[in-house]
C-alpha positions in Angstrom: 0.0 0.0 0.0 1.4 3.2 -1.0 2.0 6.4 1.7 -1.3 7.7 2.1 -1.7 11.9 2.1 -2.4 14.3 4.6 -5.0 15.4 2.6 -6.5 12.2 1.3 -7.7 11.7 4.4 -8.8 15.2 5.1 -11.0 15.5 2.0 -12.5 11.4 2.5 -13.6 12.9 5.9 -15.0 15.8 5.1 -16.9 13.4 1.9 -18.1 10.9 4.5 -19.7 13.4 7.2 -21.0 15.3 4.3 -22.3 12.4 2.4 -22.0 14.9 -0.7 -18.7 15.8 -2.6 -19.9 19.1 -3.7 -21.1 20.2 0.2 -17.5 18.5 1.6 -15.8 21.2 -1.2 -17.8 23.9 0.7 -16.7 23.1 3.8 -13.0 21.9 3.0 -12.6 25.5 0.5 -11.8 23.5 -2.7 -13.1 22.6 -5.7 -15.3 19.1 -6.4 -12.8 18.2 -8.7 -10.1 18.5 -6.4 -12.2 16.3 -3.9 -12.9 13.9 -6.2 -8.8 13.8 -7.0 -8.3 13.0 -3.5 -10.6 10.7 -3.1 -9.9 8.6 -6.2 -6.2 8.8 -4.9 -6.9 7.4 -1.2 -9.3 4.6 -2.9 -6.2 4.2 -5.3 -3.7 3.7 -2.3 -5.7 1.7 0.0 -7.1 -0.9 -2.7 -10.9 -0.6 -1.5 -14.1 1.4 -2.7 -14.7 3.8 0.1 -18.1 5.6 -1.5 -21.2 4.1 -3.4 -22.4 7.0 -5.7 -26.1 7.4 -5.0 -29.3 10.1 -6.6 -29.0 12.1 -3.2 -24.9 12.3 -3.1 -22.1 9.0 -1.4 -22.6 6.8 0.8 -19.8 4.9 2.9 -18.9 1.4 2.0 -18.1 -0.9 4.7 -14.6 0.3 4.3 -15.3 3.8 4.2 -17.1 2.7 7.7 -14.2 1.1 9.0 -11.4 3.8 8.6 -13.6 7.0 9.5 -12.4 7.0 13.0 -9.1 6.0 12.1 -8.8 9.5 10.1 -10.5 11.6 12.3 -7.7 10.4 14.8 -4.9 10.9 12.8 -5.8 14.2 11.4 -6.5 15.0 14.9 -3.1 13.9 16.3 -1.9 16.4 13.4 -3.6 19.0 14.9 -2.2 18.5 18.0 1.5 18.9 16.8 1.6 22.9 16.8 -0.5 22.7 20.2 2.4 20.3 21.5 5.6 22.4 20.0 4.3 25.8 21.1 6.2 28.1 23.7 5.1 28.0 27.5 4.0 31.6 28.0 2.4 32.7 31.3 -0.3 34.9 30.0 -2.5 33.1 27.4 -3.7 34.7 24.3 -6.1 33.9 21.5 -9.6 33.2 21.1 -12.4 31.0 22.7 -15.7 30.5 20.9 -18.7 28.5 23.3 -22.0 27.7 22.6 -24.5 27.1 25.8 -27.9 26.8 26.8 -30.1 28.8 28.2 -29.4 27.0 31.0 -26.3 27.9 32.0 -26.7 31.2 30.9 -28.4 32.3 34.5 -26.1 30.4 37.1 -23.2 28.9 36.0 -21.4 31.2 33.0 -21.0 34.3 34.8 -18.6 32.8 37.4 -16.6 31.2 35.0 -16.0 34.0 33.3 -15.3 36.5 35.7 -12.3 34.4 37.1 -11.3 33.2 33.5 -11.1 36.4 32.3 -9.8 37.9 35.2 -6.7 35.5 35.1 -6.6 35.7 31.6 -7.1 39.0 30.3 -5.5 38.8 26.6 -8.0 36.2 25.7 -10.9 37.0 23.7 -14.4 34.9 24.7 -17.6 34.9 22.5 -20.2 33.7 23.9 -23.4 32.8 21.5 -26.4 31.3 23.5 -28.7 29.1 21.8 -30.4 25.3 21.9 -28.6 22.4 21.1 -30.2 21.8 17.4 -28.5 25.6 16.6 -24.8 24.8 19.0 -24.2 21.8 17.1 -24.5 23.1 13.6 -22.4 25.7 14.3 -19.5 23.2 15.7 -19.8 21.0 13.0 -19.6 24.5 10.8 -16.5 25.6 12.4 -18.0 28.6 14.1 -17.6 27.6 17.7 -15.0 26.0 19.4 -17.0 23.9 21.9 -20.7 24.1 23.1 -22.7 22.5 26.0 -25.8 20.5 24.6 -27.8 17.8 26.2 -27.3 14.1 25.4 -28.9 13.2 22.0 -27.8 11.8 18.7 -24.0 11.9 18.0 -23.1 13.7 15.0 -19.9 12.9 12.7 -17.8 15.1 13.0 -18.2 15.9 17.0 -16.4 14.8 19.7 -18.4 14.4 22.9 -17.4 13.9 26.3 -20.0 13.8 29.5 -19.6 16.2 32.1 -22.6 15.5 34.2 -26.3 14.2 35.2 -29.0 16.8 35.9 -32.1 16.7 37.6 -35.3 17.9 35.8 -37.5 19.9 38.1 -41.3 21.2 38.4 -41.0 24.8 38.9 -43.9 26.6 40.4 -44.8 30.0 42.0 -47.4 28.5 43.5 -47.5 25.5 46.0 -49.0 22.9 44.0 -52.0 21.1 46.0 -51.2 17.6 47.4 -47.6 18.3 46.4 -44.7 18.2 49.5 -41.6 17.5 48.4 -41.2 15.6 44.8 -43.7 15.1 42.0 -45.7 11.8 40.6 -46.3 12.9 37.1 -49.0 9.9 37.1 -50.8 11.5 40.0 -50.4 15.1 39.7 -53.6 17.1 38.4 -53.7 18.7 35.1 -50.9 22.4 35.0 -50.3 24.9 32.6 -47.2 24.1 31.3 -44.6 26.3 29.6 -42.4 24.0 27.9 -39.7 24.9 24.9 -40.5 23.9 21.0 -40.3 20.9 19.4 -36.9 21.5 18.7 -35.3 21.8 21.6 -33.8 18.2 22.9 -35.2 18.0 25.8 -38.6 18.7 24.9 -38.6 15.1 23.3 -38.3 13.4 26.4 -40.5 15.6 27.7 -43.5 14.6 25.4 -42.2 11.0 26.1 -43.0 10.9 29.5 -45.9 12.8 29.6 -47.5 11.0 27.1 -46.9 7.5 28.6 -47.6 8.6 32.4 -50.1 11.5 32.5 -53.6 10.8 32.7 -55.0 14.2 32.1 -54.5 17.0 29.5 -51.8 19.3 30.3 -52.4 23.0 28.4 -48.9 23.6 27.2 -47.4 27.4 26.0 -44.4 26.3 23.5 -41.6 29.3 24.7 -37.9 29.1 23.0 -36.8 31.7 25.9 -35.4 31.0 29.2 -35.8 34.3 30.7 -39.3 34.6 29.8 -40.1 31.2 30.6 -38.9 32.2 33.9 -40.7 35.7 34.1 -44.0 33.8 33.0 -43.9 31.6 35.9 -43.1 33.8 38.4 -47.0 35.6 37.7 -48.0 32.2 39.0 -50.5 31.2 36.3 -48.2 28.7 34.6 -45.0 26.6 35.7 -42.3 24.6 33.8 -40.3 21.5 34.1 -36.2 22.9 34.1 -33.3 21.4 34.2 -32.0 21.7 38.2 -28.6 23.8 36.7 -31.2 26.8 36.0 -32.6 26.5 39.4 -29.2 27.1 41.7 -30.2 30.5 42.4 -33.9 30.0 43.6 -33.1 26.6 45.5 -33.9 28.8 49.1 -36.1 31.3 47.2 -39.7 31.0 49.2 -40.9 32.5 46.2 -40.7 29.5 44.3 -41.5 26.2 44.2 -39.1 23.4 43.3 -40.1 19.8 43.2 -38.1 16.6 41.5 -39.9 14.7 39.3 -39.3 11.6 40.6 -41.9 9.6 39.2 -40.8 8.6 36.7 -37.2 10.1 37.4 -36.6 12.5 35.0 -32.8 13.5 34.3 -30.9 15.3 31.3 -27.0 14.5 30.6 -24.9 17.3 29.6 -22.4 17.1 26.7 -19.3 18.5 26.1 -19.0 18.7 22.3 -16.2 19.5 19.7 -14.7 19.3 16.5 -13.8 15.7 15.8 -10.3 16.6 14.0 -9.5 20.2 15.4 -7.2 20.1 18.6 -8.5 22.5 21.6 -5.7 25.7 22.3 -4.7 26.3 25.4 -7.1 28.9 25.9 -10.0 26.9 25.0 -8.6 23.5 27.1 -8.7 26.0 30.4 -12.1 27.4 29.8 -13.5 24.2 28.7 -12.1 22.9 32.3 -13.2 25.8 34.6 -16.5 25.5 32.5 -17.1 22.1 33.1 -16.2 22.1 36.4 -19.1 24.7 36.9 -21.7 22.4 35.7 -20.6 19.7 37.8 -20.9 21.6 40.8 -24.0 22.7 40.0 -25.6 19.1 39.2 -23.9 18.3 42.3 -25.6 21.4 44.7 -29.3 20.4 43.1 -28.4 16.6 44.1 -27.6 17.1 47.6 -30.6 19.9 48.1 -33.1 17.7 47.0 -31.5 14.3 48.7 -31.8 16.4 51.6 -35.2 17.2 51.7 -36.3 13.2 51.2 
């Protein structure tokens, strides 16, 4: 078998998470020809058919299957290199590009980036908040460097790593009658609900459990904002099932209502996702670590408040 190129294998990636030539030219910056060059010449040097041409673009062939991950760890390694050879500096520079949710846009970002920043003042964050349909397509585009979704379908071209298990709560302004400490979602009488849209990720498992537990009609209020989720059920008429990290800051508020759902238990893991072939800079590996050490803490503060009031 023949040395196989650098960019063989970039372009056959970029082909296989694409499942298109012309769309894996758009997001490489060459020309379908050229793509088609490379990947003629990797099929060429490894002896196997990697693509079946099909009406709607490629597909991978078993053997296409079989060295995806392969690639995306090599070029990955690669990446790495410049990251490995680079000059220890005390003062970090750069950029650092994150995606989060709603979510942690309340409780847990600001501390992180008050001491991040503070320790590391030549470093340029951007910060775009958004749900997880929206953070992932702009990783696999290249325009973030990381983002914080909840667990769902794993996407070629991410790399995903778990940080942490949440708890889903029943928020209320109002004390909810027959209701002490945790929630029966079999039991409990019919709410006004403000849940987000059908295309947020958690929203699935929402319907899911409703659905297959609840025996009365819930009147749900679709709302793809946080905030006014929150200021909606603070006027008391309606209240929400949230994730417990959005909660930190009203766990001892007597103005509010908090109550597990804990039948059934209801949880949502967080993920830590990235580009599959991109190395993380310095800069990004330290926020990504002070970041995710934040959402642990918080997952870990809801546990204990609620364990403690069993």
């Amino acid at each position: 078998m023949n040395s196989i190129k650098l960019n063989n294998l970039k372009f056959f990636v970029a082909v296989y998470e694409e499942r298109s030539i012309s769309a894996a030219a758009r997001k490489v910056h060459a020309t379908q020809s050229g793509v088609s060059v490379q990947l003629r010449d990797l099929e060429s040097r490894l002896g196997v058919a990697l693509f079946e041409r099909v009406s709607t673009g490629v597909v991978p062939t078993r053997a296409g299957e079989i060295i995806y991950n392969r690639a995306v760890n090599i070029l990955r390694e690669v990446s790495r290199l410049s990251e490995d050879v680079a000059p220890e500096e005390n003062i970090l520079t750069g950029k650092v590009r994150i995606g989060i949710m709603p979510t942690f846009a309340r409780s847990i970002l600001a501390p992180v980036m008050a001491e991040f920043t503070q320790s590391n003042p030549l470093v340029v964050v951007t910060v775009t908040e958004g749900y997880s349909a929206l953070l992932t397509q702009m990783v696999l585009a290249g325009e973030l460097d990381i983002a914080v979704v909840p667990d769902g379908s794993v996407h070629d071209g991410l790399r995903s790593t778990f940080l942490d298990t949440d708890l889903e709560i029943l928020a209320s302004r109002r004390a909810l009658p027959g209701v002490e400490k945790s929630v029966d979602l079999a039991q409990i009488e019919a709410l006004s609900l403000v849940l987000p849209g059908q295309g947020n990720a958690r929203r699935a498992k929402i319907d899911q459990v409703l659905k297959s537990v609840s025996q009365v009609g819930h009147t749900i209020l679709e709302m793809d904002s946080m905030m006014t989720t929150l200021d909606i059920i603070k006027r008391g008429d309606f209240c929400s099932i949230l994730p417990g990290c959005l909660c930190v800051a009203d766990l001892d508020n007597p103005n509010m209502h908090l109550y597990p759902i804990v039948q059934p238990k209801m949880t949502v893991d967080y993920l830590l996702i990235e580009p599959a072939i991109r190395a993380e800079s310095a800069a990004i590996r330290l926020f990504t670590e002070q970041l995710s050490a934040e959402i642990r803490r918080a997952c870990e503060i809801c546990r204990v408040h609620f364990k403690r009031l069993d």
